[in-house]
Gaussian input, Z-matrix of N, CA and C with variables (Angstrom, degrees):
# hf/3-21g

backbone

0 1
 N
 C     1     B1
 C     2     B2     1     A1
 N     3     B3     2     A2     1     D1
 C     4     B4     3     A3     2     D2
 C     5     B5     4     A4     3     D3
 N     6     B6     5     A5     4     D4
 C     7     B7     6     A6     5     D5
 C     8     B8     7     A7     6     D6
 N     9     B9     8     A8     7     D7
 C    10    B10     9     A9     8     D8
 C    11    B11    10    A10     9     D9
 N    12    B12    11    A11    10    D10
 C    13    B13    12    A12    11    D11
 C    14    B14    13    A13    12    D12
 N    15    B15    14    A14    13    D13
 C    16    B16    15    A15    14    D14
 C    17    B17    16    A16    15    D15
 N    18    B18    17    A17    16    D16
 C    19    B19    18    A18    17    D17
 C    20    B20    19    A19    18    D18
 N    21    B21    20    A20    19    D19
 C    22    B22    21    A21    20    D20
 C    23    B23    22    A22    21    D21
 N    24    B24    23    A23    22    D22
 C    25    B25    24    A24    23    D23
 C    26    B26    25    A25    24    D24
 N    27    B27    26    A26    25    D25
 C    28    B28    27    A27    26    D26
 C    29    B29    28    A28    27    D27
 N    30    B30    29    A29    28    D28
 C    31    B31    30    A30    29    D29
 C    32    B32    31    A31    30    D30
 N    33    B33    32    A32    31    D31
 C    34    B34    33    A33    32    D32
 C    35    B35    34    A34    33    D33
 N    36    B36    35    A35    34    D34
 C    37    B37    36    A36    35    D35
 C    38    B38    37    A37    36    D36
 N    39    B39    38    A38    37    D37
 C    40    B40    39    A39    38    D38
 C    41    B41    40    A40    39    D39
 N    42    B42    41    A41    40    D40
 C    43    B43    42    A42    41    D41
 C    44    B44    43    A43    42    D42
 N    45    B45    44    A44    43    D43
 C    46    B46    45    A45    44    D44
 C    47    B47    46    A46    45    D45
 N    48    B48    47    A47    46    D46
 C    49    B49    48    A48    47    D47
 C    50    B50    49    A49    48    D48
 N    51    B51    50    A50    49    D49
 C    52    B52    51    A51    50    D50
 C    53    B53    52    A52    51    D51
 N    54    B54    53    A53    52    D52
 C    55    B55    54    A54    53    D53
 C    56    B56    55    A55    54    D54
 N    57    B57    56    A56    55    D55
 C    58    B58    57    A57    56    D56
 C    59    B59    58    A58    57    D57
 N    60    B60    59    A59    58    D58
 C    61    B61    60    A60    59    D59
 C    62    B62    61    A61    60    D60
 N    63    B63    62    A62    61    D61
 C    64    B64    63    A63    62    D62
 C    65    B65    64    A64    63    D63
 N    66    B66    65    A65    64    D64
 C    67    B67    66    A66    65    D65
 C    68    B68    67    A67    66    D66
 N    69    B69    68    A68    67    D67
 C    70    B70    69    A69    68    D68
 C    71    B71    70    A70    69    D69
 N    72    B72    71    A71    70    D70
 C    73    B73    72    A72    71    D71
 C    74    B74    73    A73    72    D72
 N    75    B75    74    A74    73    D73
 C    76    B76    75    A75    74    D74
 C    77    B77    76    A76    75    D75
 N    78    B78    77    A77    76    D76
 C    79    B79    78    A78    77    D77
 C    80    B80    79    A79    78    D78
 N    81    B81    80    A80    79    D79
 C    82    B82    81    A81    80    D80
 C    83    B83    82    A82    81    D81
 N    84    B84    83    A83    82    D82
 C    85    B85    84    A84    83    D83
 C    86    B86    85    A85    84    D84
 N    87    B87    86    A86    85    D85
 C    88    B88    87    A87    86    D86
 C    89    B89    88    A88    87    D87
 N    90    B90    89    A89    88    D88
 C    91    B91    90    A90    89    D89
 C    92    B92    91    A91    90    D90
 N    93    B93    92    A92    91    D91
 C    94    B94    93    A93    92    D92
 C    95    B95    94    A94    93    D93
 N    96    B96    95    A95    94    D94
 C    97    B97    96    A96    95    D95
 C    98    B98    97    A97    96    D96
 N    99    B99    98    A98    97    D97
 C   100   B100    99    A99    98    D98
 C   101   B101   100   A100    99    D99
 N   102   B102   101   A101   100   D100
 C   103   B103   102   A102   101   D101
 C   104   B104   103   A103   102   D102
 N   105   B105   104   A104   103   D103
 C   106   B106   105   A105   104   D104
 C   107   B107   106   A106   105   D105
 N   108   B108   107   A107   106   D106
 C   109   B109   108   A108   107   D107
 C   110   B110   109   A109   108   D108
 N   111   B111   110   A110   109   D109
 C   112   B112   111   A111   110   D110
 C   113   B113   112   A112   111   D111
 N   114   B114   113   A113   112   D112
 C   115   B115   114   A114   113   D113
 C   116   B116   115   A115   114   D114
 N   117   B117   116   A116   115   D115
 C   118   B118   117   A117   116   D116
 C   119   B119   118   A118   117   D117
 N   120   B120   119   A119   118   D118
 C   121   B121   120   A120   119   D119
 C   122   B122   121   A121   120   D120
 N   123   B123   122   A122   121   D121
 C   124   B124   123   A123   122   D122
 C   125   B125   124   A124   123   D123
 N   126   B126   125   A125   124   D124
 C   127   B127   126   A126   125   D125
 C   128   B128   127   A127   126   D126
 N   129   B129   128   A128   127   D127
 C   130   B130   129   A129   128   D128
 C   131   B131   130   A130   129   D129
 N   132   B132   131   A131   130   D130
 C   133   B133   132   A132   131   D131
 C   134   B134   133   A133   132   D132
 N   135   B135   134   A134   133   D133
 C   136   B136   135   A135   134   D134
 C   137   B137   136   A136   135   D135
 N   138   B138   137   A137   136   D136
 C   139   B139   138   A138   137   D137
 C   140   B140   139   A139   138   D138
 N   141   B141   140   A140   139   D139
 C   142   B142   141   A141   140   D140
 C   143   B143   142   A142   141   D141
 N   144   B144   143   A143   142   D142
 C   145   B145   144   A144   143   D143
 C   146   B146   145   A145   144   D144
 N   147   B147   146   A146   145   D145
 C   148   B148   147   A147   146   D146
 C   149   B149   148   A148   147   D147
 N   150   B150   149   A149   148   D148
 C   151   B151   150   A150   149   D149
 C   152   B152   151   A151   150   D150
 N   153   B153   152   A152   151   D151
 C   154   B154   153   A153   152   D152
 C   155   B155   154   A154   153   D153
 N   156   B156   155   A155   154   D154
 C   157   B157   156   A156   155   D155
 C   158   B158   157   A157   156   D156
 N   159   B159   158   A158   157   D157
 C   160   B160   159   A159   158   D158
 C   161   B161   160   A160   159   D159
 N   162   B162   161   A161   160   D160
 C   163   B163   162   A162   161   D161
 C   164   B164   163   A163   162   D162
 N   165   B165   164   A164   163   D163
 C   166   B166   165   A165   164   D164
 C   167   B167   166   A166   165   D165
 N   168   B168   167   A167   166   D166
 C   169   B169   168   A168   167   D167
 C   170   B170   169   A169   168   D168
 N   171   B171   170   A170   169   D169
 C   172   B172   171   A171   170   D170
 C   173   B173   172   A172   171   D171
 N   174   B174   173   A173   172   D172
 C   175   B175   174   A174   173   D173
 C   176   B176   175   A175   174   D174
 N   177   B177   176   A176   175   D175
 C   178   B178   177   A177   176   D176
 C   179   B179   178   A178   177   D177
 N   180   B180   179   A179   178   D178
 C   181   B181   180   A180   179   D179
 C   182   B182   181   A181   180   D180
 N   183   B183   182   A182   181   D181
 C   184   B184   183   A183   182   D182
 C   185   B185   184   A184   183   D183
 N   186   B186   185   A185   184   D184
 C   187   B187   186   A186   185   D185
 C   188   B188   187   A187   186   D186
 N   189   B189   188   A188   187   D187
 C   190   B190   189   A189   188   D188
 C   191   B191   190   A190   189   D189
 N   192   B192   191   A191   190   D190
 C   193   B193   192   A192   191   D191
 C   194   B194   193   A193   192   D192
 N   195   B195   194   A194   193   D193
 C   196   B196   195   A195   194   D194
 C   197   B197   196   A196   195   D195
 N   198   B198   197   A197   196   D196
 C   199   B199   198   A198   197   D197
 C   200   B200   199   A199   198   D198
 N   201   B201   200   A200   199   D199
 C   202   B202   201   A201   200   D200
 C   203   B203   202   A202   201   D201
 N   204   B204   203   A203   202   D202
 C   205   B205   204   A204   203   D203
 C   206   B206   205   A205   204   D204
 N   207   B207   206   A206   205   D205
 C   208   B208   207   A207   206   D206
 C   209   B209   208   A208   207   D207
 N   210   B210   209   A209   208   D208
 C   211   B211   210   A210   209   D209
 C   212   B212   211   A211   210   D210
 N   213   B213   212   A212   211   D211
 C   214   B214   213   A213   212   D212
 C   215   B215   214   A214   213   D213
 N   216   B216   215   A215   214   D214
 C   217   B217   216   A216   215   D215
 C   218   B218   217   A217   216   D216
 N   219   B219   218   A218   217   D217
 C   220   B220   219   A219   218   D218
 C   221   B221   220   A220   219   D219
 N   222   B222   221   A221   220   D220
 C   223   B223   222   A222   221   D221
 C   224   B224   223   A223   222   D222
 N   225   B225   224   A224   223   D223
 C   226   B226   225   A225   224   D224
 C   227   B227   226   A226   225   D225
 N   228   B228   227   A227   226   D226
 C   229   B229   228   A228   227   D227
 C   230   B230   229   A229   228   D228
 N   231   B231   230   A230   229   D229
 C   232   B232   231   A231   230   D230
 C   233   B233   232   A232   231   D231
 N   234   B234   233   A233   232   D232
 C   235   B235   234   A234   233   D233
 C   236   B236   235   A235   234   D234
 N   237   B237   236   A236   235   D235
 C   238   B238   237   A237   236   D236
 C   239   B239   238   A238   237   D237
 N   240   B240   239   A239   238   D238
 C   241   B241   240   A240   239   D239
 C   242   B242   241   A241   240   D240
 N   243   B243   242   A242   241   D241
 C   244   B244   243   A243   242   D242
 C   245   B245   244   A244   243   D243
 N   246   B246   245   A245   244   D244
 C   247   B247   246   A246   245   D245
 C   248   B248   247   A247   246   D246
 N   249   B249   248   A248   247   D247
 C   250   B250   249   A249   248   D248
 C   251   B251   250   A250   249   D249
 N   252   B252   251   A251   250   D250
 C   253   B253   252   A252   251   D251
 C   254   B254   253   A253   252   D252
 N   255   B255   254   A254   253   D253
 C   256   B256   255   A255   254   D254
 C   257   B257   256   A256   255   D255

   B1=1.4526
   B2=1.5308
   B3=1.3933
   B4=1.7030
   B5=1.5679
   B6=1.2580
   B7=1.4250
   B8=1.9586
   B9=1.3363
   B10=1.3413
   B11=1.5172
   B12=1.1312
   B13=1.8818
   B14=1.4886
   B15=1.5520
   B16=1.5141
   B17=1.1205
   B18=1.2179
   B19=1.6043
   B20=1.6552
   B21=1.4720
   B22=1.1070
   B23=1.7731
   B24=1.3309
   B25=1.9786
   B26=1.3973
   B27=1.2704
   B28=1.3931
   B29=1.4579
   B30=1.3164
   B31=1.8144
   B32=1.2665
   B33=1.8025
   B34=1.8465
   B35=0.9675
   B36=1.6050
   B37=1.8620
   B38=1.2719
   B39=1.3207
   B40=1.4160
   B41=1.7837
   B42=1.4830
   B43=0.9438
   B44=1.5838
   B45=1.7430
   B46=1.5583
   B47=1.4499
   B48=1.7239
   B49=1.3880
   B50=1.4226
   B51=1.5820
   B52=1.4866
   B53=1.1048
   B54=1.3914
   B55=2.0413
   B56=1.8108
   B57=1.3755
   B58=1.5191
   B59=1.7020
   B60=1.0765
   B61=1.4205
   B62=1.7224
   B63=1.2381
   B64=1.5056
   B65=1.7968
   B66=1.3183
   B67=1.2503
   B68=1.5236
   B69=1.7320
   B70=1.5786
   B71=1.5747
   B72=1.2395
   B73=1.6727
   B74=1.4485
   B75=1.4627
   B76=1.2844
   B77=1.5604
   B78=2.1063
   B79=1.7504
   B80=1.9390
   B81=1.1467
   B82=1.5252
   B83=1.9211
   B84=0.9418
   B85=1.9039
   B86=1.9880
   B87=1.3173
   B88=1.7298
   B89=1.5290
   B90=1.3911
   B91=1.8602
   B92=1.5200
   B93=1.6083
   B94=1.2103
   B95=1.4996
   B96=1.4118
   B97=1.6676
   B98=1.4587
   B99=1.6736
   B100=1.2850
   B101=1.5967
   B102=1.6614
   B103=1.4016
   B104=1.4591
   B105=1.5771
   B106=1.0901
   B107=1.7918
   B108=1.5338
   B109=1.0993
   B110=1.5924
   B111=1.7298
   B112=1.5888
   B113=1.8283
   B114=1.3620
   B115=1.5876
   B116=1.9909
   B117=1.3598
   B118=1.3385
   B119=1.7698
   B120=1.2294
   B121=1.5794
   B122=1.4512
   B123=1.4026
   B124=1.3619
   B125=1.7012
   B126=1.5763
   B127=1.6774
   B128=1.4619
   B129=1.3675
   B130=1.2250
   B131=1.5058
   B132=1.4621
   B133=1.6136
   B134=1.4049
   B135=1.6339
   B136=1.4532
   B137=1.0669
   B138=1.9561
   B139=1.8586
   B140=1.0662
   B141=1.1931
   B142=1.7020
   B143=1.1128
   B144=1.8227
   B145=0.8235
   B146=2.1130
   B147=0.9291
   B148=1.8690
   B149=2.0197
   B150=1.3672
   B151=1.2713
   B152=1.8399
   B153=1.6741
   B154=1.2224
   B155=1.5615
   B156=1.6227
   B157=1.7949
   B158=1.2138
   B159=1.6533
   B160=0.9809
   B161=2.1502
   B162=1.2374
   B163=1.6054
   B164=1.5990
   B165=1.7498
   B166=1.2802
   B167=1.6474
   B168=1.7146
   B169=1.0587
   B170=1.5511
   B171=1.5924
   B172=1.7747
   B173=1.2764
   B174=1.1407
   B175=1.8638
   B176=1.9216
   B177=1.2546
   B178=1.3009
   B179=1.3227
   B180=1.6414
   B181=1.4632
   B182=1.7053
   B183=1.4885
   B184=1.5904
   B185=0.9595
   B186=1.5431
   B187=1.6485
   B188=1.7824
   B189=0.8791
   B190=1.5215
   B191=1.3558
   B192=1.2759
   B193=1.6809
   B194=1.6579
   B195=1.5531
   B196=0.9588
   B197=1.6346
   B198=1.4204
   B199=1.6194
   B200=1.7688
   B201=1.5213
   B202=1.3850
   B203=2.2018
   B204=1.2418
   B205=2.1794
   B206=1.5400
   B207=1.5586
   B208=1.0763
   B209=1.9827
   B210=1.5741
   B211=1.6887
   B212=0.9677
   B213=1.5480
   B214=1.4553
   B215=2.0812
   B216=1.1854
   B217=0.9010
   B218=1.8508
   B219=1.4359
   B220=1.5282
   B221=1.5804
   B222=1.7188
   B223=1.8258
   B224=1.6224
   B225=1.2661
   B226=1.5932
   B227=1.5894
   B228=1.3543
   B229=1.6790
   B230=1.5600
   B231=1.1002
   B232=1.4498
   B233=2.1101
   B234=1.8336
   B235=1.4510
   B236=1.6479
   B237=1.4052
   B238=1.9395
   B239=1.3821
   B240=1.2049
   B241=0.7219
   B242=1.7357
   B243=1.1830
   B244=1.3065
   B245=1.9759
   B246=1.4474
   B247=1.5171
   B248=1.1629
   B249=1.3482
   B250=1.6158
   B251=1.3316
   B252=1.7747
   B253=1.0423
   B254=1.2040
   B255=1.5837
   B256=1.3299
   B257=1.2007
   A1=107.92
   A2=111.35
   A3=105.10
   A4=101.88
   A5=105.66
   A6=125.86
   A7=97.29
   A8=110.78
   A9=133.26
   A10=99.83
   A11=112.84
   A12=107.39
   A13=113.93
   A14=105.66
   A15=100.75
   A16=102.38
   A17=151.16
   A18=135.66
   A19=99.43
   A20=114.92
   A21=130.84
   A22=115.31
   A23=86.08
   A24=91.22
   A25=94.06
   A26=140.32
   A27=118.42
   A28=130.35
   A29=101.71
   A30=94.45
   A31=102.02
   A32=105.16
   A33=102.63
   A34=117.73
   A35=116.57
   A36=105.99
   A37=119.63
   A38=115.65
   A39=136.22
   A40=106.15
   A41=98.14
   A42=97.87
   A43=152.70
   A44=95.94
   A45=106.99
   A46=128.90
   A47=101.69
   A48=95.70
   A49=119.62
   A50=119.42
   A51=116.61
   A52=117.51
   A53=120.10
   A54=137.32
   A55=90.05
   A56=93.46
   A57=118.10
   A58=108.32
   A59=95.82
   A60=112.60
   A61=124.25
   A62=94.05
   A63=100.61
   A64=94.71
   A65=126.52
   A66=147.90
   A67=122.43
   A68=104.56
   A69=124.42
   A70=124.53
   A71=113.21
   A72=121.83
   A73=105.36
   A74=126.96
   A75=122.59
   A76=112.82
   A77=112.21
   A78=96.87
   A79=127.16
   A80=101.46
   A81=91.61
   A82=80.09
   A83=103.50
   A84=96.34
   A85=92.83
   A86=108.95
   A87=113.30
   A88=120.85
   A89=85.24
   A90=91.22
   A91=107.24
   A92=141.13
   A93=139.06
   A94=103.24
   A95=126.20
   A96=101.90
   A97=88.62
   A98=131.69
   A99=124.19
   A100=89.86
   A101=123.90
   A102=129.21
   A103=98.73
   A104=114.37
   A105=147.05
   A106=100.28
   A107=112.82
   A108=122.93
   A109=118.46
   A110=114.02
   A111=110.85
   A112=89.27
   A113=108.69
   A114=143.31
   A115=90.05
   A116=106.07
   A117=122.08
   A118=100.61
   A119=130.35
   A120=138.38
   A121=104.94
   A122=133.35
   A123=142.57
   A124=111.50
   A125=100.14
   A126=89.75
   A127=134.53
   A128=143.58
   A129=123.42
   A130=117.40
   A131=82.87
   A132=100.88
   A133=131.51
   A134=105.04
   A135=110.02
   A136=123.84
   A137=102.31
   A138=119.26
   A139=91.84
   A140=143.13
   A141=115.18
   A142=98.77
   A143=135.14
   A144=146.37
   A145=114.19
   A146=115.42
   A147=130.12
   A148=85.93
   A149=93.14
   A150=95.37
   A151=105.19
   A152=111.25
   A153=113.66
   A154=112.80
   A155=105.08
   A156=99.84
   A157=78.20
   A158=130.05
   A159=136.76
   A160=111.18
   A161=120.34
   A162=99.10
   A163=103.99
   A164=142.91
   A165=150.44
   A166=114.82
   A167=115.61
   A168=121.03
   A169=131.34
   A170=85.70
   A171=117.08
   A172=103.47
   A173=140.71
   A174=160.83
   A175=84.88
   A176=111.68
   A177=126.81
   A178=109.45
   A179=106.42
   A180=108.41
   A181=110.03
   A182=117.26
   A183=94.19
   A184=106.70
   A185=160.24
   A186=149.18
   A187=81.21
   A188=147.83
   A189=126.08
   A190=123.58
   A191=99.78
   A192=111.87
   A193=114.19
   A194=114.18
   A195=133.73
   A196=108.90
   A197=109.70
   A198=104.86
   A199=98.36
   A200=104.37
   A201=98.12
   A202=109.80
   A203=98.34
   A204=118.07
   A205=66.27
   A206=135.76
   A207=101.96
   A208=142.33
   A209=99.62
   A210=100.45
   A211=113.22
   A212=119.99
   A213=141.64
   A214=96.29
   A215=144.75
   A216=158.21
   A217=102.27
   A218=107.35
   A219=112.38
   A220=133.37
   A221=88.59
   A222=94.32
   A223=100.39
   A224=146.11
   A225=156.10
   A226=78.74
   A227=109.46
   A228=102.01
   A229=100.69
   A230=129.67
   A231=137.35
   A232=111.37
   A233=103.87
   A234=126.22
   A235=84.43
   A236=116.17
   A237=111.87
   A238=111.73
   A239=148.21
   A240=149.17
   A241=120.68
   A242=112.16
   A243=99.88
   A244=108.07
   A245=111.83
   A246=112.82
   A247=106.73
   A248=107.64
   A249=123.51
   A250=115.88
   A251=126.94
   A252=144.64
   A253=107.39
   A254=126.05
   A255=119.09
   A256=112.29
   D1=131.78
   D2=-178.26
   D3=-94.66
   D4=-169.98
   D5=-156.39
   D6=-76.73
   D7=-39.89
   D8=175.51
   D9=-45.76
   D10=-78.31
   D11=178.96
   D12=-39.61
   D13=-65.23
   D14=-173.25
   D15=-53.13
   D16=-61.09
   D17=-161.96
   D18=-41.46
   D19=-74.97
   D20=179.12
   D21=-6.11
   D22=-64.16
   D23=-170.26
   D24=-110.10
   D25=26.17
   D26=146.38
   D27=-140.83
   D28=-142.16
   D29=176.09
   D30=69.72
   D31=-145.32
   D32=-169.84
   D33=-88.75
   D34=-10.45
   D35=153.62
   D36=-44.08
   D37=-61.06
   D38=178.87
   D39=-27.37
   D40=-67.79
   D41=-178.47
   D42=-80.22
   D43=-19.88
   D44=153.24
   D45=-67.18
   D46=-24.35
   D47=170.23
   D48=-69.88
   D49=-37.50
   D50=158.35
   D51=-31.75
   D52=-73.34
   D53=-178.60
   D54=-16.27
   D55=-64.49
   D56=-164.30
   D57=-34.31
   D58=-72.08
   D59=-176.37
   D60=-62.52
   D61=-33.89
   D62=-173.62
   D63=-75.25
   D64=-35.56
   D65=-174.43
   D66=-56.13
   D67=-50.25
   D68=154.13
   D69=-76.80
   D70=-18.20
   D71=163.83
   D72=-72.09
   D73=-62.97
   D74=-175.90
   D75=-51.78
   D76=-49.93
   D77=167.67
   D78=-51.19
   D79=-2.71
   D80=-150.97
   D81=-119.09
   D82=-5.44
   D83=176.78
   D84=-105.75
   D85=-14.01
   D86=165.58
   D87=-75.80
   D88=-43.14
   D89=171.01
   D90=-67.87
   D91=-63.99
   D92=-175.67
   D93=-44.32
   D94=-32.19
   D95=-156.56
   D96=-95.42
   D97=-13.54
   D98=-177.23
   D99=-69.73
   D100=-56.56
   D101=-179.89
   D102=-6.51
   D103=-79.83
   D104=-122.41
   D105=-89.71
   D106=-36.06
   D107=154.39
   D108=70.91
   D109=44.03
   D110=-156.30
   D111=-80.34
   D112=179.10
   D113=-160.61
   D114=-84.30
   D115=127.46
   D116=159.56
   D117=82.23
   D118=21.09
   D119=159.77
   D120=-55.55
   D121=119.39
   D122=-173.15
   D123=-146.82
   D124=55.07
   D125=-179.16
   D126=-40.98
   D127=111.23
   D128=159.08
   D129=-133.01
   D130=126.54
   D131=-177.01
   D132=-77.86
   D133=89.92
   D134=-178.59
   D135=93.99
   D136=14.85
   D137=-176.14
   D138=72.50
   D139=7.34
   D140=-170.70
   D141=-128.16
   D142=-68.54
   D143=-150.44
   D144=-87.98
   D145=115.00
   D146=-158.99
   D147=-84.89
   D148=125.78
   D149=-176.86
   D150=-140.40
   D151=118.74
   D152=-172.92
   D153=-48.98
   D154=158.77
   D155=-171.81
   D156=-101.09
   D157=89.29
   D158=165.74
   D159=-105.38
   D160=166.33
   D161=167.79
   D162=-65.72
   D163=-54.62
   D164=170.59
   D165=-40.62
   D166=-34.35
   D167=149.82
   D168=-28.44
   D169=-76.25
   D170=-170.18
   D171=-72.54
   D172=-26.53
   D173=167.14
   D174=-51.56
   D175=-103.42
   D176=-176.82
   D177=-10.99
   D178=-59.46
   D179=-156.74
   D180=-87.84
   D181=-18.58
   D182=159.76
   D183=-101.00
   D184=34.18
   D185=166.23
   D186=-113.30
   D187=-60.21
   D188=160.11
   D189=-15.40
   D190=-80.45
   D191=-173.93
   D192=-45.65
   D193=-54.71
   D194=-164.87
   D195=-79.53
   D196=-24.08
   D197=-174.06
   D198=-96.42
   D199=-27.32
   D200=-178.01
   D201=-60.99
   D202=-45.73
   D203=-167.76
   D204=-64.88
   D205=-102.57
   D206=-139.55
   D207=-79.23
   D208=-9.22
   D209=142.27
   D210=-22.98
   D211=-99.70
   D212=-157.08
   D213=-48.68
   D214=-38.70
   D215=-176.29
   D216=-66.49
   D217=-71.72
   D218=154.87
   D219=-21.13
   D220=-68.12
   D221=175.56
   D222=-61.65
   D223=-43.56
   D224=-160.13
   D225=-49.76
   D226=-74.75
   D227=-145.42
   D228=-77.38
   D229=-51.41
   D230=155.19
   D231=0.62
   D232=-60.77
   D233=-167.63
   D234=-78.06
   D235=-62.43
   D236=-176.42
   D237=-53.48
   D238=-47.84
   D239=-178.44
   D240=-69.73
   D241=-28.35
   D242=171.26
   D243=-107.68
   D244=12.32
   D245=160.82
   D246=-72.88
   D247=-61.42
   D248=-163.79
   D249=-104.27
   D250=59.77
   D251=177.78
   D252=-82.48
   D253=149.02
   D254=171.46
   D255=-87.33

């Protein structure tokens, strides 16, 4: 395999497309539990923000939560990694 492929399918492609995915799984496992609609659902986004226990609700509020923890997690190693490069 030359150097051409690996670039291709990895590195930070690789890995934003993960972000990506893990990001639209969490909205779409937000929409089913809004679907599903159990007793005492009280979204709030970030303590602050009041979010209907709707499925578009529950969508919002874990692809939020979840894209925001691992962003901020992303940029972390992203900033370490290019301080302390060899």
């Amino acid at each position: 395999m030359s150097n051409a492929d690996a670039t291709r399918t990895g590195g930070p492609r690789l890995v934003v497309s993960l972000y990506v995915i893990v990001v639209l799984l969490t909205a779409f496992i937000g929409f089913v539990i809004g679907v599903i609609g159990p007793q005492g659902l009280d979204p709030e986004l970030f303590g602050v923000v009041q979010l209907p226990p709707t499925p578009v609700g529950m969508a919002v509020y874990g692809a939020a939560t979840i894209g925001t923890l691992l962003g901020v997690l992303l940029l972390l190693v992203v900033f370490v990694s290019a301080r302390y490069a060899e």
